[in-house]
C-alpha positions as CSV (number, residue, x, y, z in Angstrom):
1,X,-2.5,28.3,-35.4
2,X,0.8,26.3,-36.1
3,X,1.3,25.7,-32.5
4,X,-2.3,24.0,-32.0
5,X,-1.7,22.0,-35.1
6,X,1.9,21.0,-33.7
7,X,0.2,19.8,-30.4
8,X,-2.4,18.7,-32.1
9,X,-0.4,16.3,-34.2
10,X,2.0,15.3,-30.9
11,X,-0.9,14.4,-29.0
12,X,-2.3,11.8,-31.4
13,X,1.8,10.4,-31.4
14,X,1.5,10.2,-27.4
15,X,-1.8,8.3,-28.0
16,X,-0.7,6.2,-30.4
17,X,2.7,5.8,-28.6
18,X,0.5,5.0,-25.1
19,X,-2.2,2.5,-26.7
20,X,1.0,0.2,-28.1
21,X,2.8,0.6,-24.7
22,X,-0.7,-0.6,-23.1
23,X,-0.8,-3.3,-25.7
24,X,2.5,-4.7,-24.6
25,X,2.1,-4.3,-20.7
26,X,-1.0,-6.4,-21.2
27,X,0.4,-8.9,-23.3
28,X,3.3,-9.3,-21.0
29,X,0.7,-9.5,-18.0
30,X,-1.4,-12.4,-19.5
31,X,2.1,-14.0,-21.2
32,X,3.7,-13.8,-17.7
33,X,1.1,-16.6,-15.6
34,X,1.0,-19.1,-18.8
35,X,4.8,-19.4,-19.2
36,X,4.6,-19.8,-15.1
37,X,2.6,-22.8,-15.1
């Protein structure tokens, strides 16, 4: 029970963590072509 909790609770960090790293990729993709021209 405490282990399904545990992963559980780690796999809602590794989303979390996954959707900011996401965020930032993209931001650097559509950052990247304006600062180019």
């Amino acid at each position: 029970m405490v282990d399904s909790l545990y992963l559980l609770f780690l796999n809602r960090q590794w989303n979390l963590f996954f959707q900011i790293f996401q965020f930032f990729l993209l931001n650097e993709n559509i950052s990247k072509p304006k600062s180019a021209k």
